[in-house]
C-alpha positions in Angstrom: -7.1 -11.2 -5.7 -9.6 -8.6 -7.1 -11.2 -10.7 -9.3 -11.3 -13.7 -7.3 -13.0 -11.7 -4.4 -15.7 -10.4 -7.0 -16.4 -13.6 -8.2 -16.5 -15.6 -5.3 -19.0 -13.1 -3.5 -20.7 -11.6 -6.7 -20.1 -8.1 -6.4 -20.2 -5.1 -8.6 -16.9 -5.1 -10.7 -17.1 -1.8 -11.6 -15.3 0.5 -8.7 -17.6 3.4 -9.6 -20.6 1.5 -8.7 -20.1 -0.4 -5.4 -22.3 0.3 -2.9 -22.6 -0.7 0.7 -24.4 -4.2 -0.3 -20.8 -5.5 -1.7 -19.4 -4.7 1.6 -22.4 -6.3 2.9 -21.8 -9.6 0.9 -18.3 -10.2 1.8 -18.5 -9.4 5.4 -22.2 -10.8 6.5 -20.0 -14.3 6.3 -16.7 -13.2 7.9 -15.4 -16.9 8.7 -16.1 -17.1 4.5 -14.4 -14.1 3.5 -11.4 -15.3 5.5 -11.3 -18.1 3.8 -11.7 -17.1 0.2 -8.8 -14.8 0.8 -6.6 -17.5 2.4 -7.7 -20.2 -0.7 -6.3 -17.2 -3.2 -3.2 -16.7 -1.2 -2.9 -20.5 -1.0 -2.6 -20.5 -5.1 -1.0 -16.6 -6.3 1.9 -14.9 -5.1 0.6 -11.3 -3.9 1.3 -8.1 -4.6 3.3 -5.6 -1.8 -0.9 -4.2 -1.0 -2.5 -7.2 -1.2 0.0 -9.2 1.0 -0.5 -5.8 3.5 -4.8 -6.7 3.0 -4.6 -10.3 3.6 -2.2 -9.8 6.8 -4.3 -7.2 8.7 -7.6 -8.5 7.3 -7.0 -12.5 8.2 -5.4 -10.8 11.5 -7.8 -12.6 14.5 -8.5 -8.9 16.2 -10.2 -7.9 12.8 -13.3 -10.3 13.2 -13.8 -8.6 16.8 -13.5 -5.0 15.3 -16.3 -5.8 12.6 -18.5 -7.6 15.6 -18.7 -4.3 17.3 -18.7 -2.2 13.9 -22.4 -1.8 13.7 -22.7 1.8 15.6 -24.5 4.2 15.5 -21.9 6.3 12.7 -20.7 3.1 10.7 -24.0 0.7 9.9 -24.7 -0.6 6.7 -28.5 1.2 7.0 -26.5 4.6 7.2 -24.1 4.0 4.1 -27.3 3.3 2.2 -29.2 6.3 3.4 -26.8 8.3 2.1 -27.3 7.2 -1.7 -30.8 7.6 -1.0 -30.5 11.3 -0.1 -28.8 12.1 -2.9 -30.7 13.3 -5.9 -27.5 12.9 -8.1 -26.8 9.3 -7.1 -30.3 7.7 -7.3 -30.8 8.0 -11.4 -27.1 6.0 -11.9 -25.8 3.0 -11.8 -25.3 3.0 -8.2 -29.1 2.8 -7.3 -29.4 0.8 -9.8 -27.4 -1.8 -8.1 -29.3 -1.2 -5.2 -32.6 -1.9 -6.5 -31.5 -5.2 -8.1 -30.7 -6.5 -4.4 -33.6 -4.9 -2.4 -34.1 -8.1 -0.9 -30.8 -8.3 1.1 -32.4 -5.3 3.0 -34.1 -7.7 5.5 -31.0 -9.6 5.4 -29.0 -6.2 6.7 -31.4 -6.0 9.6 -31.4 -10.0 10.9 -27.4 -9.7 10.1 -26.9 -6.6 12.5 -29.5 -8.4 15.0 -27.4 -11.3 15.1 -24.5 -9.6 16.2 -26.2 -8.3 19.4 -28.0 -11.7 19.8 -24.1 -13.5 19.6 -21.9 -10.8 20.8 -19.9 -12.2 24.1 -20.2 -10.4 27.5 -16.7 -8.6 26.7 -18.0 -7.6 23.4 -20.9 -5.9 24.2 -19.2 -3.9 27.2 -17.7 -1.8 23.8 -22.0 -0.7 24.0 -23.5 1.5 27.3 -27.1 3.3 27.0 -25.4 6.0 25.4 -24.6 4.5 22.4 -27.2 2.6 22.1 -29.4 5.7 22.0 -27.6 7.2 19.6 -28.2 4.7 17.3 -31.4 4.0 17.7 -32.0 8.1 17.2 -30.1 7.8 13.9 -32.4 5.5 12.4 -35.4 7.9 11.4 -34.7 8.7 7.7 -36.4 11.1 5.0 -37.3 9.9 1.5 -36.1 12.7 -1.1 -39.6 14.9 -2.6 -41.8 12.8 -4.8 -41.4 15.1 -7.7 -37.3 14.2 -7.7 -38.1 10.4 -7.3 -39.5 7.4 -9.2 -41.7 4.4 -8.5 -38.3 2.4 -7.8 -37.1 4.8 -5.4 -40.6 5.1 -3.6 -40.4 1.1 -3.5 -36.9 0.8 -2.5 -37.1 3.7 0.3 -40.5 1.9 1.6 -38.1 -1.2 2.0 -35.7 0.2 4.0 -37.9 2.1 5.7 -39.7 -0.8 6.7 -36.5 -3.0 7.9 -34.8 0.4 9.6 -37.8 0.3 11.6 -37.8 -3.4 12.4 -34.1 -2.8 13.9 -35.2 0.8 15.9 -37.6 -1.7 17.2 -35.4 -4.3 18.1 -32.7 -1.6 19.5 -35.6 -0.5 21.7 -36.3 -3.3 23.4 -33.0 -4.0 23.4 -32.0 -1.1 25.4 -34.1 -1.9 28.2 -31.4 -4.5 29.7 -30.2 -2.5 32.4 -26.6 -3.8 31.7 -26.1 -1.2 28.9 -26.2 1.1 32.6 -23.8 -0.8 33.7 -21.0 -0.6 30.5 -18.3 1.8 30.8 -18.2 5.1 29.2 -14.6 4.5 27.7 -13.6 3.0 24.8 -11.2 0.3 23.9 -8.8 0.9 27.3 -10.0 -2.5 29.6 -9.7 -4.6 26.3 -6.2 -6.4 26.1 -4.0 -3.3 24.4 -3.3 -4.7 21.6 -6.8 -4.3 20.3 -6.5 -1.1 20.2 -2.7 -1.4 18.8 -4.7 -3.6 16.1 -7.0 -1.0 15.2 -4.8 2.2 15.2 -2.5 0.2 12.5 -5.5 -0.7 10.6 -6.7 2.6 9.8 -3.4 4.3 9.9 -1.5 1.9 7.4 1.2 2.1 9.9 3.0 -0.1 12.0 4.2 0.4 15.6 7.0 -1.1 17.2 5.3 -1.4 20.3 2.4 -0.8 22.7 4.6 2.0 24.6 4.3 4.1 21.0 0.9 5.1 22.5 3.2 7.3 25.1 5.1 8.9 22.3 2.8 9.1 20.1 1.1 11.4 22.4 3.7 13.4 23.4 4.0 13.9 19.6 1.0 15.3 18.7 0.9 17.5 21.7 4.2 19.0 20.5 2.2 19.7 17.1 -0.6 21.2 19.0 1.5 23.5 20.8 3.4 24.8 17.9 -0.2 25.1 15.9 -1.3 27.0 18.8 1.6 29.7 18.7 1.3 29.5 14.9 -2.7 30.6 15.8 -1.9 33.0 18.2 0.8 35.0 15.8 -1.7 34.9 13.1 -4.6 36.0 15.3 -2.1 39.1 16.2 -2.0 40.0 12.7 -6.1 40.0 12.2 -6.8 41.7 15.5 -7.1 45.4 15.3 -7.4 46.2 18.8 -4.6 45.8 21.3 -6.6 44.7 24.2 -7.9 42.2 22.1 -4.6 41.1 21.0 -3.8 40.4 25.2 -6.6 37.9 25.7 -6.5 34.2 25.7 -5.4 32.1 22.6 -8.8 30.9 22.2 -10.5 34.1 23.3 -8.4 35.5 19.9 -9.8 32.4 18.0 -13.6 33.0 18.7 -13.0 36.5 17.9 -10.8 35.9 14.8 -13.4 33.3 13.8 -16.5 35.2 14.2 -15.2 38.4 12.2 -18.2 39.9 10.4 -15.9 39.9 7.8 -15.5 36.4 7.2 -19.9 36.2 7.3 -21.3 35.2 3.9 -24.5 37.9 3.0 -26.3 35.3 1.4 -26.2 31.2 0.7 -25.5 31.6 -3.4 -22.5 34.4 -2.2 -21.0 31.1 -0.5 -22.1 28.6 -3.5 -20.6 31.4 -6.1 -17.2 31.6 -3.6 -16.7 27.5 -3.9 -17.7 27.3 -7.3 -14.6 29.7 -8.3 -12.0 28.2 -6.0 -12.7 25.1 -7.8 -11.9 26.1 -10.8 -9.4 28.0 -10.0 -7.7 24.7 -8.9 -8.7 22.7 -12.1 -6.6 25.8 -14.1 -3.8 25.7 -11.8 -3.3 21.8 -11.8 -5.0 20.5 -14.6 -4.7 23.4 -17.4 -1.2 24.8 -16.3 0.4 21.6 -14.5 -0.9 18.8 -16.3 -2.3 16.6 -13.3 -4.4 13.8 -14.7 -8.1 14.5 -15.0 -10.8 11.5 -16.6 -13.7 13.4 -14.9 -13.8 17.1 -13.3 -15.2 17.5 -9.3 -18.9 18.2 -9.6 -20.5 20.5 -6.8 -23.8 18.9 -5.3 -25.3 21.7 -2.9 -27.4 20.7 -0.1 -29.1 21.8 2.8 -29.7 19.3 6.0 -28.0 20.5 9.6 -28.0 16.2 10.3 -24.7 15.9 8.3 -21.0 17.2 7.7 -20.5 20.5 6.4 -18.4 19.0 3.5 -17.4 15.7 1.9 -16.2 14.0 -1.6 -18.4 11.1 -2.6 -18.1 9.5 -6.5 -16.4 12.3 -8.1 -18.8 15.0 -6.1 -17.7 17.9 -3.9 -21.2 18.1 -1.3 -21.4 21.4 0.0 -23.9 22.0 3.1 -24.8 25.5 3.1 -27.1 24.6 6.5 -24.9 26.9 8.3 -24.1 29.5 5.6 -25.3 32.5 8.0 -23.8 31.4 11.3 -21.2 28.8 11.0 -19.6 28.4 7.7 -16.6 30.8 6.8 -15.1 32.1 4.1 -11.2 31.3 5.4 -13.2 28.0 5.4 -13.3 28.1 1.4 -9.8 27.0 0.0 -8.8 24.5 2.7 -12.0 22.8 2.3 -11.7 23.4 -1.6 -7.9 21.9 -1.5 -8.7 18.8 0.6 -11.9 18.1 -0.8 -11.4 18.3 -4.8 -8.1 18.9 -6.2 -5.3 18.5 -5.7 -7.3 16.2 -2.6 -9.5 13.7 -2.9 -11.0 13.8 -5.9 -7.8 14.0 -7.7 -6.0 11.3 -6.1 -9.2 9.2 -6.3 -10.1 10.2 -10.1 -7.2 9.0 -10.7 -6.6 6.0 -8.6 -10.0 4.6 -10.2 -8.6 5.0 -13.7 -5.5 3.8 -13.1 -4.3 0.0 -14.3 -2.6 0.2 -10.8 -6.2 0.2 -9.0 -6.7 -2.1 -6.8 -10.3 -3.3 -6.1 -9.8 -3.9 -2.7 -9.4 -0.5 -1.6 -11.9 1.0 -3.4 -14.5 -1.3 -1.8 -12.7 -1.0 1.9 -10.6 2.2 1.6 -10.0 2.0 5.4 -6.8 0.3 5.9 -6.1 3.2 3.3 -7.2 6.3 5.8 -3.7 7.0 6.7 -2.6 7.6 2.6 -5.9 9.4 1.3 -6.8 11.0 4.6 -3.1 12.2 4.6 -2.9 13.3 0.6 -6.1 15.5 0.8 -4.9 17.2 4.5 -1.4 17.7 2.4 -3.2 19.0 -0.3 -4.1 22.0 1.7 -0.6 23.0 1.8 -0.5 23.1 -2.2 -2.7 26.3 -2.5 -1.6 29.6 -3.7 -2.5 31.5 -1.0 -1.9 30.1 2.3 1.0 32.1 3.3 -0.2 35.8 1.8 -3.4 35.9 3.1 -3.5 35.6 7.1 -7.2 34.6 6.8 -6.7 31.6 4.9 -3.7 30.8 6.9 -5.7 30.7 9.6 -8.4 28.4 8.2 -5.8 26.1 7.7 -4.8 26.2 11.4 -8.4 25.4 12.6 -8.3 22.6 10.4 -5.4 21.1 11.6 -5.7 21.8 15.3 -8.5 19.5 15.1 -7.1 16.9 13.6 -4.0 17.0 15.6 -6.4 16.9 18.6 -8.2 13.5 17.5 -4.9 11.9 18.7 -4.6 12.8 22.0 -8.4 12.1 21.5 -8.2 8.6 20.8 -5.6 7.9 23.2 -7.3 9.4 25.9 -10.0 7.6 25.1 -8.6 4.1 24.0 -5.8 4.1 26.3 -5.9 6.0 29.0 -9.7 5.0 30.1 -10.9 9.1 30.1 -14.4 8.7 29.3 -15.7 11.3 26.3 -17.4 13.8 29.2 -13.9 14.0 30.2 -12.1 14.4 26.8 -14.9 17.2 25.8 -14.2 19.4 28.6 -10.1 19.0 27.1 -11.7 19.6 23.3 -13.2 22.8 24.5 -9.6 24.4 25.5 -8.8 24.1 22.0 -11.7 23.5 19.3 -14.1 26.3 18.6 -17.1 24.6 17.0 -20.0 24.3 19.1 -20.3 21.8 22.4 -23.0 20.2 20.0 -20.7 19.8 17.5 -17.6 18.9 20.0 -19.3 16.2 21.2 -20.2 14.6 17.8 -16.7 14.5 17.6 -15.8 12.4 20.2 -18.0 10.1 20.4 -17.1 9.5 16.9 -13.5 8.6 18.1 -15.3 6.3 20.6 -17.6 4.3 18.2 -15.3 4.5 15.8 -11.3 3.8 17.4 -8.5 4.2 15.3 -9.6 6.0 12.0 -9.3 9.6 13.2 -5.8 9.4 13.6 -5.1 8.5 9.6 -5.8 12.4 9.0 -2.8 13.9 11.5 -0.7 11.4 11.0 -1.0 10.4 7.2 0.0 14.4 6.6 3.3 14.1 8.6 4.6 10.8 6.7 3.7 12.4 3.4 5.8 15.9 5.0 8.9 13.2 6.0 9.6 11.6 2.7 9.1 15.4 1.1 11.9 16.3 3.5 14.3 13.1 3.3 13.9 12.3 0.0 13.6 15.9 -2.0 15.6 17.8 1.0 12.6 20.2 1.1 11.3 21.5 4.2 9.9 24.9 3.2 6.3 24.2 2.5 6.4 27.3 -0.1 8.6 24.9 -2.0 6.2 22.1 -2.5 4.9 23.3 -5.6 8.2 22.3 -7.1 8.3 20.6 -10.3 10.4 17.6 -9.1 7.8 17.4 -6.9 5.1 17.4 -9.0 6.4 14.8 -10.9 6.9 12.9 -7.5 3.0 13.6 -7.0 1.6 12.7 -10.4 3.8 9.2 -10.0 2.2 8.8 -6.6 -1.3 9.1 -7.4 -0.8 7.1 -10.7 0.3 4.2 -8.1 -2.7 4.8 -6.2 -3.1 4.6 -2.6 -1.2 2.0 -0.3 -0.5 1.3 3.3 1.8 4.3 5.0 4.3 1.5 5.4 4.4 0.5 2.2 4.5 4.3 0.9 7.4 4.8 3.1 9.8 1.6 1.9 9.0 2.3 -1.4 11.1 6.0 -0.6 13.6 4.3 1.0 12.0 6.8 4.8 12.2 5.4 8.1 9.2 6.7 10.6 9.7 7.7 14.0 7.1 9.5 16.4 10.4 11.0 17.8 10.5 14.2 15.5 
């Protein structure tokens, strides 16, 4: 199916070096994508992923979810910005592939035009003012400094620059339609259910039995929020000094744990140097002592911008934003974010998936009926350090971590379901996230825009936990460093990533939201 796809749509064979324009190419035509995958379906028997593709990609609800995909956090204008900030991604092949099709930039912009212009009255009610200001605020973008850049770049950025503007433009003019007033705040919860059912499966990898799994689904991850918040409080005890301190509020212990001077970085290349060793501490322990596969070590790209995350993996690079180094990043943030990020997390299990005869193209160029598996590995990752349980700070570093994502389910399902609007799952977020309101509130509307894919992180972790306890009898999480398991792991990523349902028959695990 891989190489039918890239020749029917001519895209970039080389997994390394897709960009957003091969998305672009197959999904600008969605009736013609459909039907190049049904024609190759028509002639080959498929494989166990590319059956799962075809199914949920062919699926009627999918064409809807792509109509209303062009927010504010998931455009096509955004995807490409990001190459363009990033010094280390201009001067390869990547660009490259840009440049060649610069001309499909003004295609982007009457594309995402046309699906405003076409979009059905229960369609756009997914858009209010809200969102619609949020995107049109997203679309001012900075060129990188001349002395980094060359007379391609400075062409290519005035391009996009140009057709960015020609859609803020449209956006504005758009916005002045006082039906976007009108919209409701929620998300997905007046749509027919199964939309939503649709989209949670899609990102997840995992399918429910049922729209009632919503109900236990919830009551699930608020049983894991509970026990994360006990597990918080007992480790707050421990790093609390004072006893009157120790009687507050589990989050008044939480902003106090979390804003120990002690935990402060005293300058940004203290916080750099901190990273640059828990990475390769990692590449000794895995790579050097346990013989993980490695074709290309993590880099490190250091930025500074307060716009974007505080860390991601992008084409084999670990980007750090030190934005916040003096009020807002941690060091118990350093080897969770380390874990999940590099290795044994993403850039592991991607390294290796992308070198691997078991790739598949598909999910490197559309990773997100994936989320569940690599979203999953890299939060399980963080449980494969070697100092999680001896050092209370990194424990609870961990614990922040996985509070939120825990949180983004009852989140979405608030949201998607229950018809709360985001106003009303903030003031819930506050009772257990930390983070700023700023920063809270990024977060859920990110859930709204964007249904279904913050659940893969929460979720993808506790499959990856069940077949660990099934199939190896191992429920310790000090045990997981194994060496059956390791084996288990190195097989794993040498498979490379799959559906959650397809991970789970393949270890013989049933999956319940029961436990």
């Amino acid at each position: 199916m891989d190489k039918h796809i890239i020749n029917v749509f001519n895209l970039e064979s080389n997994v390394n070096h897709i960009t957003p324009l091969d998305l672009f190419k197959i999904y600008r035509n969605f009736d013609a994508y459909i039907a190049a995958l049904q024609d190759y379906a028509s002639q080959h028997e498929l494989t166990e992923v590319e059956k799962f593709y075809f199914n949920i990609e062919t699926d009627p609800r999918r064409k809807f979810f792509y109509g209303i995909s062009q927010t504010y956090f998931n455009n096509y204008f955004l995807l490409i910005y990001f190459i363009l900030s990033n010094p280390v991604l201009i001067t390869k092949p990547t660009f490259t592939n840009l440049y060649r099709e610069k001309h499909l930039l003004s295609e982007i912009t009457d594309h995402i035009i046309n699906l405003y212009e076409t979009m059905d009255s229960k369609s756009s009610r997914f858009f209010n003012k809200i969102l619609l200001d949020k995107f049109i605020s997203s679309l001012d973008f900075n060129s990188l400094p001349d002395d980094s850049t060359g007379l391609e770049y400075k062409t290519y950025f005035s391009l996009f620059t140009q057709e960015t503007i020609r859609l803020k433009m449209y956006l504005i003019k758009l916005i002045k339609d006082p039906k976007w007033l009108e919209h409701p705040e929620q998300g997905l919860s007046e749509y027919d259910p199964q939309f939503y059912q649709f989209i949670f499966e899609y990102h997840t990898g995992l399918k429910l039995n049922s729209l009632n799994d919503f109900i236990q689904i919830k009551k699930w991850a608020q049983k894991h929020l509970d026990q994360l918040m006990k597990e918080v409080n007992q480790t707050c005890n421990r790093l609390l000094t004072n006893d009157q301190d120790k009687q507050k509020s589990i989050y008044d212990k939480m902003i106090l744990v979390g804003n120990d001077q002690s935990q402060h970085w005293s300058s940004k290349q203290e916080m750099i140097d901190a990273y640059e060793l828990c990475i390769s501490k990692y590449r000794r322990i895995f790579i050097a002592q346990n013989q993980f596969k490695e074709f290309d070590p993590p880099g490190l790209i250091v930025f500074d911008n307060p716009l974007l995350a505080g860390g991601y993996y992008h084409k084999g690079n670990f980007y750090l934003n030190i934005c916040h180094w003096a009020n807002g990043n941690f060091k118990y943030e350093v080897e969770n974010l380390t874990l999940h990020e590099t290795i044994p997390g993403h850039h592991l299990q991607i390294d290796i998936s992308h070198h691997s005869p078991n790739q598949n193209y598909l999910t490197a160029l559309n990773y997100e009926p994936c989320n569940g598996f690599g979203e999953g590995w890299a939060l399980f990752a963080e449980h494969l350090g070697d100092s999680m349980f001896d050092d209370p700070w990194i424990y609870f570093g961990y614990l922040q971590s996985n509070i939120l994502r825990t949180f983004r389910i009852i989140a979405e399902i608030l949201l998607h379901v229950e018809g709360q609007t985001p106003k009303q799952v903030i003031e819930l977020a506050k009772q257990y996230l930390t983070t700023s309101e700023a920063s809270i509130t990024s977060e859920i509307y990110r859930y709204r825009t964007m249904p279904g894919q913050a659940c893969s992180y929460k979720i993808g972790l506790e499959v990856f936990k069940r077949i660990i306890k099934e199939k190896f009898h191992v429920v310790d999480i000090k045990d997981y460093m194994r060496s059956d398991l390791q084996d288990w792991y190195k097989q794993l990523l040498w498979q490379t990533e799959r559906s959650l349902d397809i991970l789970l028959r393949e270890n013989e695990v049933t999956w319940t939201f029961d436990e």
